[in-house]
Each structure stands twice: as C-alpha cells, then as structure tokens.
N, C-alpha and C positions, 0 to 999 in steps of 0.2 A: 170207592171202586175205580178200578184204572179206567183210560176211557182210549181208544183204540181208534185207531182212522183206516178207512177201508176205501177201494176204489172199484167202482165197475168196471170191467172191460165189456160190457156191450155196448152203454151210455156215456161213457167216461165219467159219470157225476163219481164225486168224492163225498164220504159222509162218513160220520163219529157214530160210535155205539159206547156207551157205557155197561163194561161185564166183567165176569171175574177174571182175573187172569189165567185160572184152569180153560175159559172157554174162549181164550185171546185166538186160538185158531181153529176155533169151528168154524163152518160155514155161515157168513150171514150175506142175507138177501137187499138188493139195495132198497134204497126206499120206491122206484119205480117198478119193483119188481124180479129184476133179473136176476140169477142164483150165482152169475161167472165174474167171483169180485175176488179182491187180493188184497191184503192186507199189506199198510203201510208201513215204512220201518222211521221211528221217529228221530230227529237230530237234537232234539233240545237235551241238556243235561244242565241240572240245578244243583248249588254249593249250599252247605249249610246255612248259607244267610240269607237264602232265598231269591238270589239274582242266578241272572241265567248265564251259564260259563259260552264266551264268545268260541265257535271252532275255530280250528288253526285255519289262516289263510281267511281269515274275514275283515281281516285289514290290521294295521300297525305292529312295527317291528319283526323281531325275527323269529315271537313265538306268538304269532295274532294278536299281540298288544296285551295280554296275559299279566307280562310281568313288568309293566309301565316302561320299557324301553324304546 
C-alpha cells in the first residue's frame, strides 16, 4: 500500500499515512487533531534496480551526474 506524506497547516507537524491510492486525496486529520492539512508531493523516483535516481541539479556534471561525466 502506497504511503503518502501529509502536512498540517495549523501545527506544521508532518506525518505519513499508509492508504490506497483511491484515497491519496481525502482528507486526513493530523495526529494532533487538526482537519487543515495538505498533502505532500514526493521527489524520490526509483530505477529498476532499486537505487534512487539523483535529480537534475544535485551535483555533478552537466546532467546531475547521471551519466558519469
């Protein structure tokens, strides 16, 4: 089950929910309570071999180090 990051704007706390992805934009409440939270938009992206693909502009070369130059 995917697992979703979410953020209050009354607390500012940040906190994970695991759901389905039908229900990736309901509303959820955070854990102290409050109902006015926003869901995170995530930057990781994974290759079939299971390592995490660097974004552009994370350091080296002319295409974030990517392609070993």
């Amino acid at each position: 089950m995917p697992r979703y990051e979410y953020r209050c704007r009354a607390c500012g706390e940040t906190f994970e929910l695991n759901r389905a992805m039908k229900d990736a934009n309901a509303p959820a409440a955070c854990p102290s309570g409050h109902d006015d939270t926003v869901k995170l938009l995530s930057t990781v992206a994974f290759t079939g071999r299971g390592q995490a693909v660097p974004s552009p502009g994370a350091g080296g070369g002319c295409c974030g180090g990517a392609c070993g130059c």
